[in-house]
N, C-alpha and C positions, 0 to 999 in steps of 0.2 A: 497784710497778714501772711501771704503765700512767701513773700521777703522773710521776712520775721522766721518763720517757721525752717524754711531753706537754710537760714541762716545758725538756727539751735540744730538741724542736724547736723550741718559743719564743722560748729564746733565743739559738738560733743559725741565726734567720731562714731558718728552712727550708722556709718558701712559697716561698723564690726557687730550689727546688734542679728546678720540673719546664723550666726553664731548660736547667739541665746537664744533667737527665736526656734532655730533646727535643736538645738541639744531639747528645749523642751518638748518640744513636737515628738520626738522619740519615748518619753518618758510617759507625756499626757497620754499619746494613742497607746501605750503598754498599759495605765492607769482607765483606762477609757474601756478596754477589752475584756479590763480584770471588774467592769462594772464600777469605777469609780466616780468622784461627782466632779460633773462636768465643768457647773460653774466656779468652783472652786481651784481649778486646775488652771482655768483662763484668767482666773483674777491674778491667779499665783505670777503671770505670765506678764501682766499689767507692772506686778511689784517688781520681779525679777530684771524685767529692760529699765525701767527706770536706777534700779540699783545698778545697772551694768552703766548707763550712759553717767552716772554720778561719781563711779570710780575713773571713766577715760577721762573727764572733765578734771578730779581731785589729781587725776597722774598728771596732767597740762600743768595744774598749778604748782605742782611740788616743781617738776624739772624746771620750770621757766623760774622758778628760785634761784636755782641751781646755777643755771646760765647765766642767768642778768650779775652773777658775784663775779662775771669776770670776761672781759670782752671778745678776749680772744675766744673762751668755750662759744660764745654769742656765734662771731664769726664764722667761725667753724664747725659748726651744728650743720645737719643739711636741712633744707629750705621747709622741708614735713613739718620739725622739728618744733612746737609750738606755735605754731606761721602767725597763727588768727592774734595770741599776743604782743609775735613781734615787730607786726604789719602796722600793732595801730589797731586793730580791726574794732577788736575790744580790749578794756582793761581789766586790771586783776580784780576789781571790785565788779565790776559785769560778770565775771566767770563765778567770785566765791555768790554771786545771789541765783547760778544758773543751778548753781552744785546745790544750795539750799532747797531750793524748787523741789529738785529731784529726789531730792532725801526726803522730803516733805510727803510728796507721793507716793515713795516705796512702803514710808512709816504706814501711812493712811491704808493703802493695802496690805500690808502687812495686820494690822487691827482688824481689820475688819474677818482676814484670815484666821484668828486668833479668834473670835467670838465664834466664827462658823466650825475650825475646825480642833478646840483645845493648846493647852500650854505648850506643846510642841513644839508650837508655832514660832514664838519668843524665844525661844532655845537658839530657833535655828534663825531667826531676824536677829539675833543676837550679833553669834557668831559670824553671820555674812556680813552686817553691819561695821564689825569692827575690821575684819578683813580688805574689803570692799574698800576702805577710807585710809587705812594704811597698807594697800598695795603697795603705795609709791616708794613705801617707807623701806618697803620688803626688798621691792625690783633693787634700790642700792645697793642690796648687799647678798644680791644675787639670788633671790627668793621667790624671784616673781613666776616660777613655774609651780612652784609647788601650793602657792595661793591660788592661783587659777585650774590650779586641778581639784584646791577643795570647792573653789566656787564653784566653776563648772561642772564639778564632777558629784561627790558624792552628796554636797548637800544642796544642790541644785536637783538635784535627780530624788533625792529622800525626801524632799522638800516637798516635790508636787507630788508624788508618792502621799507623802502624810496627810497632805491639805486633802488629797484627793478620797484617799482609804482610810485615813486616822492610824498608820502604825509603818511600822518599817521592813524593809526585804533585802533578803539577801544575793538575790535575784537582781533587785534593782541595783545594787550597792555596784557588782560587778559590768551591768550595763552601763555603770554610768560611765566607769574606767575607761572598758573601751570607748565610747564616743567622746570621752574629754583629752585619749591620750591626743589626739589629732586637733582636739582644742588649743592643746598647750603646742603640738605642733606649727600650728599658727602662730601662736604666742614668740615661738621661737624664731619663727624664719624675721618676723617683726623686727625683734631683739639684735638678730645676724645683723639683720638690714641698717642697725642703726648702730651697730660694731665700733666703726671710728669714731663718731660723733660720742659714742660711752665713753671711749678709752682716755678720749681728750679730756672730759667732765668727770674723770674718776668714776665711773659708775660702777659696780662691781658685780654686772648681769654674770648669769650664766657661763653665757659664750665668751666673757670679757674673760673670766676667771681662771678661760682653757685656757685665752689668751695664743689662739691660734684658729684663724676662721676656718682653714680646711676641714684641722680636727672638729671643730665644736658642730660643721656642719651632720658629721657623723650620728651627732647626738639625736639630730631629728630622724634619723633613719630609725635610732633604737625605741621611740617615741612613737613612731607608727609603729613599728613589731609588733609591741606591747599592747595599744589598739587591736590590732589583727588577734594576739593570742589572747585579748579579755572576750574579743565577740566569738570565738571559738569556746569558752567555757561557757558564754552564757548561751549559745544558741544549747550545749552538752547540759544544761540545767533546766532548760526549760521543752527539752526535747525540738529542738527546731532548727533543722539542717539551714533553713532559708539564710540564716545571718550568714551562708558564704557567698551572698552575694554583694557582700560587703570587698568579697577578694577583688571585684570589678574594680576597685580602686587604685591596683598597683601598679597599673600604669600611669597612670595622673602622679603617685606619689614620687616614682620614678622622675619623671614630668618634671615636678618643683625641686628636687632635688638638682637635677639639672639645671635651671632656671637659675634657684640661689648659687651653683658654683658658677656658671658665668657672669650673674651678679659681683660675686667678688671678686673676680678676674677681671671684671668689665672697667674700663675709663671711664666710660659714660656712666655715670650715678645722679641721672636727673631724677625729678620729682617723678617724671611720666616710670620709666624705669622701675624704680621704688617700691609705684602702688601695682604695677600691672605685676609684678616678682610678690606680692604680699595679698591680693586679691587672690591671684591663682592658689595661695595656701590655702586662701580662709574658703573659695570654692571646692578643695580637696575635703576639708571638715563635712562642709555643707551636703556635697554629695555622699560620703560616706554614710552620714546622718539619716539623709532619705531615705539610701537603699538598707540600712538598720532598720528605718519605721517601716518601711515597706515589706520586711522577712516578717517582723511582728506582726503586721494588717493579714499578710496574706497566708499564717499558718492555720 
């Protein structure tokens, strides 16, 4: 079982879930302070990761379409790059009944949210639903920051807001900003990381589209700013200087900025390389996220 289990978080990229797990943590303890309901907020949290690990698994299966049309892309992907399909590990019918599971579960929470907390709810399992499942569709054509910022961002954050209070904030909307711009921050460095292996496959990311990694790397610089300048409006709307303790992060962000330009500079682009340049991103989110929840706890 302990096999089994090891083996569904592998391969449905579940290092990237303390993402979802931190952006909400920031949202519930804001929803938690304002007197909201508890259980509603952790159920939301149940639905939420399961919908997150259903879109890494639905992103596997579109790309490894993608690649399997032509050997050379196969080839020349690097090794990250759908591994667990192209090893053998498991097959494409194993992964579409992994991704059914998981839809299955978010739905089933998602209802139950629906009964406790109004039609809201459906509005917004709607909209994350159909998002969620055509990421993949999005990232081709160079979308995939702006889905992950509604994911993560405003209707992840409104979401456990609603289930939690029943209504929406304006408040929340701009909290959510800041802690997803560093979401998508992540998103990005991912996207950098995976540059050639796009370019080869036609993919038409972001970064591909500047179609120069120096430049595009720039983009993540503007991506955090915009973080730094939403938790500056929202600490100015809720009266709470505390959220500059979020500024603690400018050296770390510095850090991965660093990191990813000798990433692209570097020869060496092994697997190890890859995750420890992509890990350090998603730890810049993660602690930012903390020291957010922690301005919030502690005014």
């Amino acid at each position: 079982m302990i096999k089994k289990i090891k083996f569904f978080i592998d391969c449905s990229r579940a290092f990237a879930l303390p993402v979802t797990i931190l952006s909400w943590l920031t949202v519930f303890v804001f929803g938690l302070m304002s007197g909201g309901n508890i259980f509603n907020g952790l159920l939301a949290l149940a639905g939420i990761s399961f919908a997150h690990l259903t879109g890494n698994m639905a992103d596997d299966y579109i790309d490894y379409g993608i690649l399997s049309r032509d050997e050379k892309m196969m080839e020349s992907a690097v090794e990250t790059k759908c591994c667990f399909l192209r090893n053998g590990t498991i097959t494409l019918k194993d992964l579409k009944k992994m991704i059914a599971a998981c839809s299955v579960i978010a739905i089933i929470t998602g209802m139950i949210l629906f009964f406790n907390s109004g039609w809201g709810v459906i509005l917004l399992m709607a909209l994350g639903g159909i998002l969620t499942l055509t990421y993949a569709k999005f990232s081709l054509v160079g979308m995939s920051e702006i889905i992950i910022g509604l994911l993560f961002g405003p209707l992840m954050f409104e979401g456990v807001w609603y289930v939690m209070k029943k209504s929406f904030s304006a408040e929340v909307f701009v909290l959510s900003v800041a802690v997803v711009m560093f979401t998508v921050a992540f998103l990005y460095i991912h996207t950098l990381l995976d540059y050639d292996c796009d370019k080869i496959s036609h993919k038409k990311t972001l970064c591909c589209r500047i179609n120069d990694k120096g430049k595009a790397l720039i983009l993540f610089g503007i991506f955090v700013a915009a973080g730094y300048i939403a938790a500056i409006l929202f600490g100015v709307m809720t009266s709470n200087p505390l959220v500059l303790l979020t500024f603690l992060t400018i050296p770390f962000a510095l850090w991965v900025y660093l990191l990813m330009k000798n990433y692209n500079a570097s020869v060496d682009k092994s697997c190890e390389h890859f995750y420890f340049v992509l890990f350090k991103a998603r730890d810049l989110m993660a602690v930012f996220s903390i020291l957010m929840t922690c301005a919030i706890l502690l005014k």
